[in-house]
C-alpha positions in Angstrom: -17.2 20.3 19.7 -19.4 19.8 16.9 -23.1 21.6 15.9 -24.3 18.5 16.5 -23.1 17.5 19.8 -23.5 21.3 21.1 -27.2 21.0 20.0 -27.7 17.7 21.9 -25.9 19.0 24.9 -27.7 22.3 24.6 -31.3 20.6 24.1 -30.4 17.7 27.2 -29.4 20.8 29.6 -32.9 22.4 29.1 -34.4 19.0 29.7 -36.1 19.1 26.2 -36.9 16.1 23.4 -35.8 15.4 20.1 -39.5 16.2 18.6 -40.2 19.0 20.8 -37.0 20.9 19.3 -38.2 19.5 16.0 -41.7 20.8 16.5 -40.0 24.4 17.8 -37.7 24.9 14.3 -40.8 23.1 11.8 -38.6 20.1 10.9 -39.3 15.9 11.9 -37.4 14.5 14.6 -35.5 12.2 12.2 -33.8 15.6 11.3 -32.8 16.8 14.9 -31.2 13.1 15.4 -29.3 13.3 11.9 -27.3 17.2 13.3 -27.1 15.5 16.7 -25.1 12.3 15.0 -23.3 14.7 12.2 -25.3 12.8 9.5 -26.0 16.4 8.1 -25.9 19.9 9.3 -28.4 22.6 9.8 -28.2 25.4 7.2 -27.4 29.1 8.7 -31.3 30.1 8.5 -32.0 26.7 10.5 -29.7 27.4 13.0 -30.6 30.8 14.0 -34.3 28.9 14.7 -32.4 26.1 16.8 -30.2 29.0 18.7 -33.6 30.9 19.3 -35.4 27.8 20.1 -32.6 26.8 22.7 -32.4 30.3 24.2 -29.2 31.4 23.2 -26.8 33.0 20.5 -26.2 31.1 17.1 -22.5 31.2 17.7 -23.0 28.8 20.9 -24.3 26.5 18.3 -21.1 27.4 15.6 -18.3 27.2 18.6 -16.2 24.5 18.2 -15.0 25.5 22.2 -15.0 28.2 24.1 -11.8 29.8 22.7 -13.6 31.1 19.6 -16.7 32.3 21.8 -14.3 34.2 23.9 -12.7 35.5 21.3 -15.6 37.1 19.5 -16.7 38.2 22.8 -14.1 40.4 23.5 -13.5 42.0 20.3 -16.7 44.4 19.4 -15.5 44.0 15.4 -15.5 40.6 15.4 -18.7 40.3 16.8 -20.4 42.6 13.9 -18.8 40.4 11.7 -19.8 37.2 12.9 -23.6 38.4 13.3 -23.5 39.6 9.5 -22.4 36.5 8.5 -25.4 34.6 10.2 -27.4 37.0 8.3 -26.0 36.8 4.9 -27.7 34.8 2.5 -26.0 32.3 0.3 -24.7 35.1 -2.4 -23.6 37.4 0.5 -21.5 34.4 2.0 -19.9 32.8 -1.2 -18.5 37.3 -1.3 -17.1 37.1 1.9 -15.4 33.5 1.5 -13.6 35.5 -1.8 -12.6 38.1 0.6 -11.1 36.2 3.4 -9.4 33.7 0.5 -8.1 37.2 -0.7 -6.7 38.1 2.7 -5.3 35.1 3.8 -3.2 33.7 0.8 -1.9 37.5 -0.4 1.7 37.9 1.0 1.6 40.6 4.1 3.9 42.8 2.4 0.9 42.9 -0.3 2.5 41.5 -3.0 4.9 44.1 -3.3 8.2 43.5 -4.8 
């Protein structure tokens, strides 16, 4: 699932309004329907107002299904991770993405001949 659709689902279950989630996270309600339709995405720092605004985590927001929730749910590290990246800011994030490119296209045996 989508940001968009689990903010729609998540602002429909707690029987709120396009503007009155707008009015919570200081944006116009032209904004909340453009996430809810995918026309755009909320930046990290906007979604950690919708998540608060909503009443729960940022990665409920972030979970494309419950597989990744229950992953970073059971396993402590991840979860640090995870919650540093929410609060990275852009220069913090664009260091991590080096990093993980790093560790996922270097061959396991480290490049080792």
């Amino acid at each position: 699932m989508a940001i968009g659709e689990n903010i729609r689902r998540l602002r429909e279950a707690r029987e709120m309004t396009q503007e009155q989630l707008a009015e919570r996270v200081g944006v116009t309600r032209p904004t909340v329907t453009q996430w809810e339709t995918g026309w755009s995405q909320p930046r990290m720092g906007k979604v950690e107002q919708i998540a608060a605004a909503l009443g729960v985590e940022p990665m409920d927001l972030l979970s494309d299904d419950q597989t990744l929730q229950d992953a970073v749910d059971a396993d402590p590290l991840l979860s640090q991770i995870v919650h540093r990246y929410l609060e990275m800011n852009d220069d913090g994030r664009r260091a991590l993405a080096q990093v993980s490119y790093y560790l996922v296209t270097v061959p396991k045996d480290g490049g080792a001949e």
